[in-house]
C-alpha positions in Angstrom: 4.0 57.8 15.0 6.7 56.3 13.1 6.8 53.5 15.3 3.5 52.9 15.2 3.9 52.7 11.4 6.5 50.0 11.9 4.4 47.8 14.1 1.7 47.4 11.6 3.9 47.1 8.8 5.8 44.1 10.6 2.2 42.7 11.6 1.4 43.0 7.6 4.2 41.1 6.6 3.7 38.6 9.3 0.2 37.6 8.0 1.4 37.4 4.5 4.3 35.3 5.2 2.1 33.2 7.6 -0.6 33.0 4.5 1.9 32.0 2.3 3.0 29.2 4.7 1.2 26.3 2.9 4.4 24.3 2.8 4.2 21.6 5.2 7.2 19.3 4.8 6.9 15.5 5.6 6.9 14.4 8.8 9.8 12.2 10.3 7.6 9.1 10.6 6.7 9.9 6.7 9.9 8.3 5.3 10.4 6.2 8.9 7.4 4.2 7.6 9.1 3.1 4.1 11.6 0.7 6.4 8.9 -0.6 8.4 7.3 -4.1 7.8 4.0 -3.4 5.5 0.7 -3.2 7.6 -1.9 -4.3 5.9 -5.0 -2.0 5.3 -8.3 -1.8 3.8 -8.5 -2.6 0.0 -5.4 -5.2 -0.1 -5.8 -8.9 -1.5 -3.7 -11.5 0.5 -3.2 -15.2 -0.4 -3.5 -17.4 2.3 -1.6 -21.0 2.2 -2.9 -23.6 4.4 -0.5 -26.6 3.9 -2.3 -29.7 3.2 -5.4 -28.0 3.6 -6.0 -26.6 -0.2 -10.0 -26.2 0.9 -8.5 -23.4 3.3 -5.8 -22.3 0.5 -7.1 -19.0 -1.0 -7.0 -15.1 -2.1 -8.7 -13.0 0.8 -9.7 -9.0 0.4 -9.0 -7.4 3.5 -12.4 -5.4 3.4 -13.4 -1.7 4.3 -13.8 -2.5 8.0 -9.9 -4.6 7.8 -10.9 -8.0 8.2 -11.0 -11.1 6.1 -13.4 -13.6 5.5 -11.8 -17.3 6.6 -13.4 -20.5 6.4 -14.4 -22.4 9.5 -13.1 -19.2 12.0 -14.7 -16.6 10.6 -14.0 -12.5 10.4 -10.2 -12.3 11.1 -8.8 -8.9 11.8 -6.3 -7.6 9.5 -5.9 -4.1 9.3 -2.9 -2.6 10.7 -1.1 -6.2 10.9 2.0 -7.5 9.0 2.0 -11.1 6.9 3.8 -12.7 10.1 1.1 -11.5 13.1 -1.9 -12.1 10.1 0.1 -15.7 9.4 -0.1 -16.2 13.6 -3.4 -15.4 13.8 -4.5 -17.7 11.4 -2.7 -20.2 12.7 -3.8 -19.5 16.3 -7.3 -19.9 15.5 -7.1 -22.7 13.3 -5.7 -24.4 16.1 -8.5 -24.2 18.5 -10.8 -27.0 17.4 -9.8 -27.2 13.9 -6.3 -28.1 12.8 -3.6 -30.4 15.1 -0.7 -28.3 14.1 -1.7 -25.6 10.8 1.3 -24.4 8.8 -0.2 -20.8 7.6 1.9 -19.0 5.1 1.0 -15.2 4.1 1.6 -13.4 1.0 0.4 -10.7 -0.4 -1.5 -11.0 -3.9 -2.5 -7.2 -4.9 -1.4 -4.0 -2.9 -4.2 -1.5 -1.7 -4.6 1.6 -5.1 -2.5 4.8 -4.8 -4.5 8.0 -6.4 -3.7 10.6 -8.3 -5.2 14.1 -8.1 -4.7 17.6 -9.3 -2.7 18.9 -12.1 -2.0 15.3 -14.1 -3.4 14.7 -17.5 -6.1 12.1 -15.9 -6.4 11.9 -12.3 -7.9 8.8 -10.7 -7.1 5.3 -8.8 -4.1 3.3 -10.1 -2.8 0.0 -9.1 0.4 0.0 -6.8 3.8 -1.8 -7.4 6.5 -2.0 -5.3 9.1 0.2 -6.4 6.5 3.1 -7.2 7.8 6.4 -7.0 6.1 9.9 -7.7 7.4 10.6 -11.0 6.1 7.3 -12.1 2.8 7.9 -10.6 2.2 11.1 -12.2 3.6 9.2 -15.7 0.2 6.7 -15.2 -1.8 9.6 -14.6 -1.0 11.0 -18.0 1.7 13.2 -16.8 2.0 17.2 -15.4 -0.4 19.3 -17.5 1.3 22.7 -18.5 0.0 24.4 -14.9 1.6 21.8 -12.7 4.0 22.3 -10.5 7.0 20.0 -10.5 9.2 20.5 -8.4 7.3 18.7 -5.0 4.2 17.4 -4.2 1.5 17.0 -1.1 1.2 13.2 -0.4 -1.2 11.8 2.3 -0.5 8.5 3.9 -2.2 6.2 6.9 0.7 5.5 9.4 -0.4 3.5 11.7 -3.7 4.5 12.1 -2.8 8.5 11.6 -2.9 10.3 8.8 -0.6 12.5 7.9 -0.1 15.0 4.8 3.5 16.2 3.6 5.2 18.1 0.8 7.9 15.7 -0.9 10.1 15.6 -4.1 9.3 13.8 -7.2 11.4 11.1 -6.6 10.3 9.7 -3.2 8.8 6.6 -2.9 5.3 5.4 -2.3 3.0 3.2 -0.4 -0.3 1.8 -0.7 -2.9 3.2 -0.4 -1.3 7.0 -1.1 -3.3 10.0 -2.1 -0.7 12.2 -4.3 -2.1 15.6 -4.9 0.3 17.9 -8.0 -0.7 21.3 -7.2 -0.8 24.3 -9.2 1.9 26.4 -9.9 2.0 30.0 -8.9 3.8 31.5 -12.1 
């Protein structure tokens, strides 16, 4: 009897350990992905340089389904790619028919928006800058209200096509297009 007692007493305190278990801490390719060269996604504004061609010379929104709008060669794809394989493409195509020999150069003019939700004084969509950390972040949103927690966050980011969710400290950096989540604190 008294083991039996002991079974279900370990099986309690397994399911409320295991229900407590919310914490998922950022995945390896989470921070592996702040060295890598930016991929362009949905929602960013590039400006395209066409030397000697200023008819071609433009800002382009990468739109929701990751292409671009380009004169003369139509719907380029450009989700997923950096400046240098957009700049190739560009080129590449330019170059059938077109242009002898284009020089295409690449830059971006406005990052994706990062958002802000849960316990900040005014959650919503904010404009990225590089540099952006959490804490800075949270200070557009309006700041922690008095229920926040502050200690880490839940951030969800598109890597590469995947999407991944991870708990991370205040001062971590972030990337476009970000979803930061402040969650409520237990006490």
């Amino acid at each position: 009897m008294k083991l039996r007692v002991s079974i279900v007493q370990a099986l309690a305190l397994a399911l409320l350990v295991g229900g407590c278990s919310g914490y998922r801490p950022a995945p390896a390719a989470f921070h592996a992905a702040l060295n890598q060269p930016y991929r362009l996604g949905a929602g960013d504004r590039v400006r395209v340089t066409v030397f000697e061609q200023e008819s071609l010379t433009n800002t382009y929104s990468v739109d929701s389904s990751g292409y671009i709008a380009f004169p003369l060669i139509g719907s380029v794809p450009a989700r997923g790619e950096t400046m240098q394989t957009l700049e190739a493409s560009i080129a590449d195509r330019l170059r059938q028919g077109y242009l002898r020999d284009p020089d295409v150069s690449v830059e971006i003019d406005r990052y994706r928006p990062i958002f802000v939700m849960g316990e900040v004084g005014s959650a919503g969509q904010y404009s990225y800058v590089p540099g952006l950390t959490v804490q800075k972040a949270v200070a557009m949103a309006g700041g922690f209200t008095p229920r926040a927690n502050q200690d880490n966050v839940d951030i969800t980011r598109d890597i590469n096509g995947k999407v991944m969710t991870g708990r991370v400290v205040t001062s971590d950096p972030l990337l476009p297009g970000d979803t930061i989540y402040i969650r409520e604190r237990l006490f």
